[in-house]
N, CA, C and O atoms as CSV, one atom per row, in Angstrom:
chain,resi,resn,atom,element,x,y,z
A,1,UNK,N,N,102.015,114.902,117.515
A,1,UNK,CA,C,101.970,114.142,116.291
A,1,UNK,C,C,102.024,112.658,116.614
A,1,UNK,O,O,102.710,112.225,117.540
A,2,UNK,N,N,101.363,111.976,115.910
A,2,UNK,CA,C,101.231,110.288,115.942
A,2,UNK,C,C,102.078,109.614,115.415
A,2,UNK,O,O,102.987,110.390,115.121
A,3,UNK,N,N,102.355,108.526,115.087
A,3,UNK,CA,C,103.201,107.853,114.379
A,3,UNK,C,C,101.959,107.336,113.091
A,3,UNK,O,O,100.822,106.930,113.334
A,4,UNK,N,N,102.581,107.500,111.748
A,4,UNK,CA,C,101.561,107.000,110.946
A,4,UNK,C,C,101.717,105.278,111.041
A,4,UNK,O,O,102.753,104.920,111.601
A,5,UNK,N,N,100.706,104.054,110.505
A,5,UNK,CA,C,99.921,102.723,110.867
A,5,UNK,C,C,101.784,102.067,110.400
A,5,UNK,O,O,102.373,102.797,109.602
A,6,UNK,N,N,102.413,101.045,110.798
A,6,UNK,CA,C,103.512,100.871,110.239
A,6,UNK,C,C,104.602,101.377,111.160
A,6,UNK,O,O,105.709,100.843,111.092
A,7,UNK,N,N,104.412,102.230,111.900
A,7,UNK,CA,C,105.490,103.166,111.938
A,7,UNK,C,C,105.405,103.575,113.867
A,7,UNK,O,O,104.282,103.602,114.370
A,8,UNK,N,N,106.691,103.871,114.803
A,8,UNK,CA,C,106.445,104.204,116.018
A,8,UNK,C,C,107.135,105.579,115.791
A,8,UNK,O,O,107.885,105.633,114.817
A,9,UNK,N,N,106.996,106.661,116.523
A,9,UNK,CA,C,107.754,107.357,116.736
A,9,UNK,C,C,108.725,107.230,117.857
A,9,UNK,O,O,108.172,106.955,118.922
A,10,UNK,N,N,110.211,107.372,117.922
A,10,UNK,CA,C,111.502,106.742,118.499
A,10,UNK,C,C,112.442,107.989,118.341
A,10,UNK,O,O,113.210,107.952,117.380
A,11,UNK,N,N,112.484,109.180,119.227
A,11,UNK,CA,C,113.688,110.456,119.099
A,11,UNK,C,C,113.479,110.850,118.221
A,11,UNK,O,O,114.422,110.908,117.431
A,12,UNK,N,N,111.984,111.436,117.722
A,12,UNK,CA,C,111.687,111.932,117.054
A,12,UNK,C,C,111.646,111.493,115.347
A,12,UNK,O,O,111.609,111.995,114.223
A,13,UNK,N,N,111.675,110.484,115.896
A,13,UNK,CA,C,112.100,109.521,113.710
A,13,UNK,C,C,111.056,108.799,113.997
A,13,UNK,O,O,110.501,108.609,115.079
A,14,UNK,N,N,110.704,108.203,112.396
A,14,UNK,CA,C,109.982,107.175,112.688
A,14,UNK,C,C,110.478,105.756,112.320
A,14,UNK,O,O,110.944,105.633,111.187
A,15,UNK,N,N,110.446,104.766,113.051
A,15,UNK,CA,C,110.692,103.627,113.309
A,15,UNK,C,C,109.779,102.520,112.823
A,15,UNK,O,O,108.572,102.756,112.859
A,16,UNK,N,N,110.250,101.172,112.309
A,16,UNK,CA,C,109.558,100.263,111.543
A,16,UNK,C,C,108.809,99.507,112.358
A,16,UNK,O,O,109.490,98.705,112.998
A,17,UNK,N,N,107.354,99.457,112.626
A,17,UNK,CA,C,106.761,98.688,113.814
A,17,UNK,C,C,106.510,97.970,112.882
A,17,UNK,O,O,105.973,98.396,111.860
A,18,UNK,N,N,107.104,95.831,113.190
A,18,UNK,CA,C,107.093,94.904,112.412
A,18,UNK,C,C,105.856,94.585,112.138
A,18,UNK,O,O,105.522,94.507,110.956
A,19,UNK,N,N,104.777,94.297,113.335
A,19,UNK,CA,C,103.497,93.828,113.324
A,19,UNK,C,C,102.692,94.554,112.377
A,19,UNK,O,O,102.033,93.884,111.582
A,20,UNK,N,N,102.626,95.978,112.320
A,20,UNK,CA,C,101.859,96.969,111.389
A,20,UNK,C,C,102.451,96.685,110.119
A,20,UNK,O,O,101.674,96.308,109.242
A,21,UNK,N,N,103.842,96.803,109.794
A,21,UNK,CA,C,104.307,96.642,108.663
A,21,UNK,C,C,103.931,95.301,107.844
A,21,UNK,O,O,103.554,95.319,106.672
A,22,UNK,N,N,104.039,94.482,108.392
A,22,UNK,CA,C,103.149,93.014,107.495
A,22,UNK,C,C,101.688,93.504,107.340
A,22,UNK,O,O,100.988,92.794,106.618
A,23,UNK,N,N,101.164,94.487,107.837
A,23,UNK,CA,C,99.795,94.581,107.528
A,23,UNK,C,C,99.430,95.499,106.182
A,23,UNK,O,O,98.589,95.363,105.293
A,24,UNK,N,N,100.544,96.581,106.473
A,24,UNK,CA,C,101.098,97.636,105.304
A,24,UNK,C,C,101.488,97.065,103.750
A,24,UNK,O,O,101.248,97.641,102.689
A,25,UNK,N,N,102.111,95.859,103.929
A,25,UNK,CA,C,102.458,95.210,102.991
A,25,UNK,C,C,101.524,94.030,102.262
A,25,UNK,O,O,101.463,93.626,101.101
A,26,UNK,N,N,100.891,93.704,103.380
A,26,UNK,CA,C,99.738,92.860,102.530
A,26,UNK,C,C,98.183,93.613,101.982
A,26,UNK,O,O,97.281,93.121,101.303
A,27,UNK,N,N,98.287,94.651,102.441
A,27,UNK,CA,C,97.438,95.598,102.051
A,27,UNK,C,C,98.246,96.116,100.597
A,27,UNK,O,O,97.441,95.991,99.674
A,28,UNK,N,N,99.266,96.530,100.213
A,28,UNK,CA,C,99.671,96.895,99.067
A,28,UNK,C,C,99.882,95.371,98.320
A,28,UNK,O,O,99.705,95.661,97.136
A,29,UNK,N,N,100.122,94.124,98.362
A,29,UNK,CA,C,99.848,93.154,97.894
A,29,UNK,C,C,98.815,92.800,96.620
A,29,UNK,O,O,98.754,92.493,95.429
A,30,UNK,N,N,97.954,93.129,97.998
A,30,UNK,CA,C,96.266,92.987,97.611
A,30,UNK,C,C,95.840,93.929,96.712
A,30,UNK,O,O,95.067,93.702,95.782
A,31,UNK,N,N,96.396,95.112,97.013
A,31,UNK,CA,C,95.980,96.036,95.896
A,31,UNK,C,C,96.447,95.952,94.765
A,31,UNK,O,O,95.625,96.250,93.899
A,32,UNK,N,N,97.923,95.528,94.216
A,32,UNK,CA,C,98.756,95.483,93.414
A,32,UNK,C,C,98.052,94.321,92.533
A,32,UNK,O,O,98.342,94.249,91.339
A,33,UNK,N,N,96.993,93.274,93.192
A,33,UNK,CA,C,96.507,91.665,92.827
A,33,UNK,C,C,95.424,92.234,92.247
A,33,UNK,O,O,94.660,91.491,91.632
A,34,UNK,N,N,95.119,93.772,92.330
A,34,UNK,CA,C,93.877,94.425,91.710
A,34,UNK,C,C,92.671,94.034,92.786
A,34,UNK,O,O,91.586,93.894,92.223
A,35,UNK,N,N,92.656,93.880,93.878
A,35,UNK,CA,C,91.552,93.737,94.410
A,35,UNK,C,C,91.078,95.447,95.235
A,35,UNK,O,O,91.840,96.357,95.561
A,36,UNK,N,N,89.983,95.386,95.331
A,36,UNK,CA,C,89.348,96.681,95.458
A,36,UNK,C,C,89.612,97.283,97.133
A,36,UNK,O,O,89.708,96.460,98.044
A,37,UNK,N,N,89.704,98.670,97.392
A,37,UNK,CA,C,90.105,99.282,98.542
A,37,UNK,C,C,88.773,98.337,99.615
A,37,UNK,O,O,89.194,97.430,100.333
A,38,UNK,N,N,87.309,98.644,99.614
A,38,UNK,CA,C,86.460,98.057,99.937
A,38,UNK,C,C,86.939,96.415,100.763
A,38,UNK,O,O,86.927,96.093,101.951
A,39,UNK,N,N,87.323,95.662,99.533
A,39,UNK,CA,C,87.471,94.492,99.743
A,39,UNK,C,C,88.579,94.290,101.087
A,39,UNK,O,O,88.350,93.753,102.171
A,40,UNK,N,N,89.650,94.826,100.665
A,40,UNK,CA,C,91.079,94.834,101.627
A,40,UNK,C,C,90.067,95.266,102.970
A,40,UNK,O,O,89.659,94.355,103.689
A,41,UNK,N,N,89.808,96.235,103.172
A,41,UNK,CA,C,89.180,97.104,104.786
A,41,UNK,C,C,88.288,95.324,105.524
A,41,UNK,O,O,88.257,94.913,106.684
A,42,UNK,N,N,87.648,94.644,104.116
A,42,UNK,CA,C,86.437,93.984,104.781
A,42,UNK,C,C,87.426,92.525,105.331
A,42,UNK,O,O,87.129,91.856,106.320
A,43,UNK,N,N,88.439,92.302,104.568
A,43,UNK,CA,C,88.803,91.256,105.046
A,43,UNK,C,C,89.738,91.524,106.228
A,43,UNK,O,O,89.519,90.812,107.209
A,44,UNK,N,N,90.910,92.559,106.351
A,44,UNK,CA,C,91.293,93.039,107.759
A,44,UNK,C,C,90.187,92.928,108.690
A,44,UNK,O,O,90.462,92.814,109.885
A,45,UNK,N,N,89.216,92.942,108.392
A,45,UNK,CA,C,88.269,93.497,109.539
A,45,UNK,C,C,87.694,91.869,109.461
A,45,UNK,O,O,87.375,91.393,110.551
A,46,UNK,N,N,87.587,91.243,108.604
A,46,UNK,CA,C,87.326,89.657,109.081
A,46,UNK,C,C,88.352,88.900,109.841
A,46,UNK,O,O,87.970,88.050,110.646
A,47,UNK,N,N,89.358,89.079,109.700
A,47,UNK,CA,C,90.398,88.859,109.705
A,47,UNK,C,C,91.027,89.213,111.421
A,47,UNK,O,O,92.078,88.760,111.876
A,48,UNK,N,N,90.020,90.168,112.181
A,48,UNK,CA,C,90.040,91.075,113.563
A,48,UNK,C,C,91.833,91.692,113.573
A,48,UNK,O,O,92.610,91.528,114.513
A,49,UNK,N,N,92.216,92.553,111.996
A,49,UNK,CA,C,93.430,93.462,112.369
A,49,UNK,C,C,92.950,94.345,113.206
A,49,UNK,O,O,91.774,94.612,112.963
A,50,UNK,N,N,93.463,94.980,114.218
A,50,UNK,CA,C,92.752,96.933,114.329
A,50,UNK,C,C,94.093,97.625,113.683
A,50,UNK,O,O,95.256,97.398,113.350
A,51,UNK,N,N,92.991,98.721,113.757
A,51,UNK,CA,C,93.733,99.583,113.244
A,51,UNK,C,C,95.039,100.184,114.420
A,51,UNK,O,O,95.585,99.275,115.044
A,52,UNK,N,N,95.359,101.122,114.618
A,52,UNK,CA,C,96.437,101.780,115.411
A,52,UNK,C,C,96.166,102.018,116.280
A,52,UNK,O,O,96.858,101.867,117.287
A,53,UNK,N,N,94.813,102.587,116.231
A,53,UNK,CA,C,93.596,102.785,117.210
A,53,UNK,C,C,93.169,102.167,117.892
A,53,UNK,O,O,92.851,102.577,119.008
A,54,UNK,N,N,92.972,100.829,117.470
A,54,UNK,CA,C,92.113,99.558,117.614
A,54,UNK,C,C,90.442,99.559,117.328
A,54,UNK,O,O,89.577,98.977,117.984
A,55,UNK,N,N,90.280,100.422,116.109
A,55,UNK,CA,C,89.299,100.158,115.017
A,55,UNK,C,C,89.082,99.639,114.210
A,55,UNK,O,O,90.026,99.028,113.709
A,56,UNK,N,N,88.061,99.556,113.710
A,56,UNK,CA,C,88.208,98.607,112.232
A,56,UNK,C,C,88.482,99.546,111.009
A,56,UNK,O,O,88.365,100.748,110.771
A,57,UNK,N,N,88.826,98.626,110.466
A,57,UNK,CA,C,89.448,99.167,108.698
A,57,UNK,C,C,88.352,99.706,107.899
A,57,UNK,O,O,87.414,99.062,107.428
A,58,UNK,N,N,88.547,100.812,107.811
A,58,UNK,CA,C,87.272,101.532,106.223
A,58,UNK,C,C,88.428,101.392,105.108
A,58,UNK,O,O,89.599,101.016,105.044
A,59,UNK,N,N,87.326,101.963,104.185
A,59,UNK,CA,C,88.026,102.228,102.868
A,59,UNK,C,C,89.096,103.195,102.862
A,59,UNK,O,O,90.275,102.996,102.568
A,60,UNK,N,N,88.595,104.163,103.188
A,60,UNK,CA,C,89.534,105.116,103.441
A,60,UNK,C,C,91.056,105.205,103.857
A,60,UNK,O,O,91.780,106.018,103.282
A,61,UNK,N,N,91.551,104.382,104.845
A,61,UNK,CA,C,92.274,103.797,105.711
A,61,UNK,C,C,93.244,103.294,104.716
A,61,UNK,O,O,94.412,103.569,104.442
A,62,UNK,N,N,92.290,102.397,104.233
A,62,UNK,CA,C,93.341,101.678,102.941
A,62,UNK,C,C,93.774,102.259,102.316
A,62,UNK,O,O,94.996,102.113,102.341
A,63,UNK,N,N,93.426,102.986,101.621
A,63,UNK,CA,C,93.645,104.109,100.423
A,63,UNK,C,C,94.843,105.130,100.665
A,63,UNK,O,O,95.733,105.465,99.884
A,64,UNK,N,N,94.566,105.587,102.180
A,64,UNK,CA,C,95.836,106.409,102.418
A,64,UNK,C,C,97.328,105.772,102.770
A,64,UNK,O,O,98.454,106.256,102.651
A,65,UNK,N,N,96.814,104.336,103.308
A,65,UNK,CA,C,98.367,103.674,102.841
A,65,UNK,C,C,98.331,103.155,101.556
A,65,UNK,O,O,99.256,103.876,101.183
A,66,UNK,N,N,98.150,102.740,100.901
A,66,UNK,CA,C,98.501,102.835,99.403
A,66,UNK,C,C,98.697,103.897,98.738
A,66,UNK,O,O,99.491,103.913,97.798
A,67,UNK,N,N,97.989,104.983,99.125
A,67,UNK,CA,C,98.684,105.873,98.287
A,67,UNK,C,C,99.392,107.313,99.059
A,67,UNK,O,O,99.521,108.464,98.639
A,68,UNK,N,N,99.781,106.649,100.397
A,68,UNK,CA,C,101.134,107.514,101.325
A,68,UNK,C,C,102.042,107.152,100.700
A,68,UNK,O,O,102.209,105.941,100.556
A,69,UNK,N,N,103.000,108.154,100.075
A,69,UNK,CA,C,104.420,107.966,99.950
A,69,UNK,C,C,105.322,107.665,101.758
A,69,UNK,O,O,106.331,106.977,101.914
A,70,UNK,N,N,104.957,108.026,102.290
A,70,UNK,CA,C,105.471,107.326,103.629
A,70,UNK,C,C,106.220,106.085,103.505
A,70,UNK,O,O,107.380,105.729,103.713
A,71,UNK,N,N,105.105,105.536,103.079
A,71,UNK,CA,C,105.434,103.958,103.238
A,71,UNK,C,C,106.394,103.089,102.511
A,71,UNK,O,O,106.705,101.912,102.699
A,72,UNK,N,N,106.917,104.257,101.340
A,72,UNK,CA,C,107.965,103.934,100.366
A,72,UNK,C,C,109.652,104.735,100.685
A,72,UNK,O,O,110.556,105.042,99.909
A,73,UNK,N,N,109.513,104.857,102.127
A,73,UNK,CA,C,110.528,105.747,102.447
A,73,UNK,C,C,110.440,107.753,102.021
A,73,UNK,O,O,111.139,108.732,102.282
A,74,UNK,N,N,109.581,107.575,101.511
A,74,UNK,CA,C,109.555,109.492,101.406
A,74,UNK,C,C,108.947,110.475,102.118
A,74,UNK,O,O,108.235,109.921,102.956
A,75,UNK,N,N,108.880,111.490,102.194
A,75,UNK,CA,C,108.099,112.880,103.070
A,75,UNK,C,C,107.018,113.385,101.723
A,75,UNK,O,O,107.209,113.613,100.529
A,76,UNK,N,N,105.764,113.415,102.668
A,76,UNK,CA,C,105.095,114.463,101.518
A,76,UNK,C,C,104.326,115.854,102.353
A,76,UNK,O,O,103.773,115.964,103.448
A,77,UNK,N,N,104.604,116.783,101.255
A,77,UNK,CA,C,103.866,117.624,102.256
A,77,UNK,C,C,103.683,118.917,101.023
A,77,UNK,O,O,104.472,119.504,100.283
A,78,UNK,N,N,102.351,118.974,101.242
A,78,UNK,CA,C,101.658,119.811,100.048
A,78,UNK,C,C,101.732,118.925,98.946
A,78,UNK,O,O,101.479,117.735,99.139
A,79,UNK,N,N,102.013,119.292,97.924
A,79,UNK,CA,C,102.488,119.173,96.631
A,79,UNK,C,C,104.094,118.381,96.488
A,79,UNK,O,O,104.321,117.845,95.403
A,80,UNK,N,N,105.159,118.317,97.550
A,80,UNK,CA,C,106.145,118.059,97.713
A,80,UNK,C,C,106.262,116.577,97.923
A,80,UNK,O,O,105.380,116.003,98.562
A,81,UNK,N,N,107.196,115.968,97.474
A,81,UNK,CA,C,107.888,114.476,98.432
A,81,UNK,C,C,108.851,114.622,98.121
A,81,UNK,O,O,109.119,115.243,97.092
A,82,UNK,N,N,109.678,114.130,98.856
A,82,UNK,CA,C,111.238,114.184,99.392
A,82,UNK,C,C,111.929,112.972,100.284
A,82,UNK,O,O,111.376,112.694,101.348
A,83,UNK,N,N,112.997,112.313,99.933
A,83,UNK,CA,C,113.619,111.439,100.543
A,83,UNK,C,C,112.919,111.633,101.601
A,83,UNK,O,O,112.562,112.795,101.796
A,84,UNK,N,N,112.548,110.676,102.509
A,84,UNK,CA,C,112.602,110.704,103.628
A,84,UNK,C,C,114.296,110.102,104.757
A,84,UNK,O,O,115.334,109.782,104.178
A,85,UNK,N,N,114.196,110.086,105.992
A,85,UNK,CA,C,115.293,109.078,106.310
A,85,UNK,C,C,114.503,107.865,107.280
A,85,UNK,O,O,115.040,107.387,108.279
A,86,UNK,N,N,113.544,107.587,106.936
A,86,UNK,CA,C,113.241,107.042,108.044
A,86,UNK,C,C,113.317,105.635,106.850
A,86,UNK,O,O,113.541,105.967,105.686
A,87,UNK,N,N,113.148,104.233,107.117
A,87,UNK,CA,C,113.036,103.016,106.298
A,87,UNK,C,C,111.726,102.724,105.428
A,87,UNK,O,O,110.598,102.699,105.921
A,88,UNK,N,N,111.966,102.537,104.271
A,88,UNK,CA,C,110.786,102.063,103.305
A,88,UNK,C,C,109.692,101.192,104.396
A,88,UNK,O,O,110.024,101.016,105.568
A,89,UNK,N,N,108.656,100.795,103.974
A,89,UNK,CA,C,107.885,99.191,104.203
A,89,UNK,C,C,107.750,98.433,102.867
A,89,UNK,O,O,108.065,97.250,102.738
A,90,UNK,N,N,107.089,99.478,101.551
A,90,UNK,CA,C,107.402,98.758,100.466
A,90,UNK,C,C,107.789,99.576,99.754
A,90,UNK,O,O,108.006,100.749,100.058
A,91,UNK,N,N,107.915,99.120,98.812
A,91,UNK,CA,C,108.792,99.295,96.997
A,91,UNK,C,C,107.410,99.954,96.116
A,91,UNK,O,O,107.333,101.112,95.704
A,92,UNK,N,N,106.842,99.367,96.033
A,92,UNK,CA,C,105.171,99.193,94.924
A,92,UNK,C,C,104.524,100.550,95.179
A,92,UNK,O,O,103.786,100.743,96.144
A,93,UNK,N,N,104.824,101.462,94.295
A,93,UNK,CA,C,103.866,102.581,94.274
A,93,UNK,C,C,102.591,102.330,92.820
A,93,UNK,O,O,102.632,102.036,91.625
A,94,UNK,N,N,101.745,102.605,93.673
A,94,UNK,CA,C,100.109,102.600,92.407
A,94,UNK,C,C,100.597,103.634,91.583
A,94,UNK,O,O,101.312,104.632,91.676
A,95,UNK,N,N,99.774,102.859,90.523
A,95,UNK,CA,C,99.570,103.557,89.078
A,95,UNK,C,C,98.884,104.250,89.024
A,95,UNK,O,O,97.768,103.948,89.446
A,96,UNK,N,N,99.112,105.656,88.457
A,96,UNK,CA,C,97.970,106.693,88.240
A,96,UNK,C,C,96.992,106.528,86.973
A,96,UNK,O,O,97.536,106.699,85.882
A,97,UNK,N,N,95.678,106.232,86.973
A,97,UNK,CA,C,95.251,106.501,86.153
A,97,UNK,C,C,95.319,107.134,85.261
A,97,UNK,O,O,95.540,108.254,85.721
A,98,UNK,N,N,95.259,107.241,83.660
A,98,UNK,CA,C,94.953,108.184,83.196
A,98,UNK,C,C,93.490,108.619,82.349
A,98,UNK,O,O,92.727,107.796,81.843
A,99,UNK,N,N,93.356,109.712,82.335
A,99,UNK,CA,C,92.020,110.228,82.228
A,99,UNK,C,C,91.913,110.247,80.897
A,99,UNK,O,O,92.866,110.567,80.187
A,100,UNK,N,N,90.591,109.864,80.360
A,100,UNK,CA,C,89.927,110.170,79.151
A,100,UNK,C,C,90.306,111.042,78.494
A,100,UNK,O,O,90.142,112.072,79.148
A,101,UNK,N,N,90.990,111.389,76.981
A,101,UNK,CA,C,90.981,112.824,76.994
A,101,UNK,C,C,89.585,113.103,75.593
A,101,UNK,O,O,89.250,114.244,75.274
């Protein structure tokens, strides 16, 4: 198992990697400022972040930290989230749409 973007694995926990975490956080920033998943990936990637990997940022990428409960201190798995113990990065969970009825 990896450590998810933000995060090292350390005795089996995961641990706050500072450098990723300012990236984690200005990525939920940006989103919170309403700017589009698209946009965030293009400017990291102007910007020469890599990823964990040392790739560049898609959309995708973005999307799953914004909308990982990870990153707010919790576990998800299936359908489930649950305290986690490992440390928040942020506070700001996205708003769910709601659908037309």
């Amino acid at each position: 198992m990896s450590a998810p973007y933000g995060y090292d694995l350390c005795e089996g926990g995961l641990v706050v990697d500072a450098a990723e975490a300012r990236v984690v956080r200005r990525i939920c920033a940006c989103r919170r400022a309403g700017k589009s998943l698209a946009w965030i990936a293009a400017r990291l990637n102007e910007d020469r972040v890599p990823t964990k990997k040392g790739r560049r940022w898609t959309t995708r990428q973005v999307f799953r930290i914004v909308h990982n409960p990870i990153y707010r201190g919790s576990l998800h798995w299936q359908d489930i989230v649950i305290r986690g113990t490992h440390r928040a990065i942020v506070t700001w969970a996205p708003r769910r749409r709601r659908r037309p009825t």
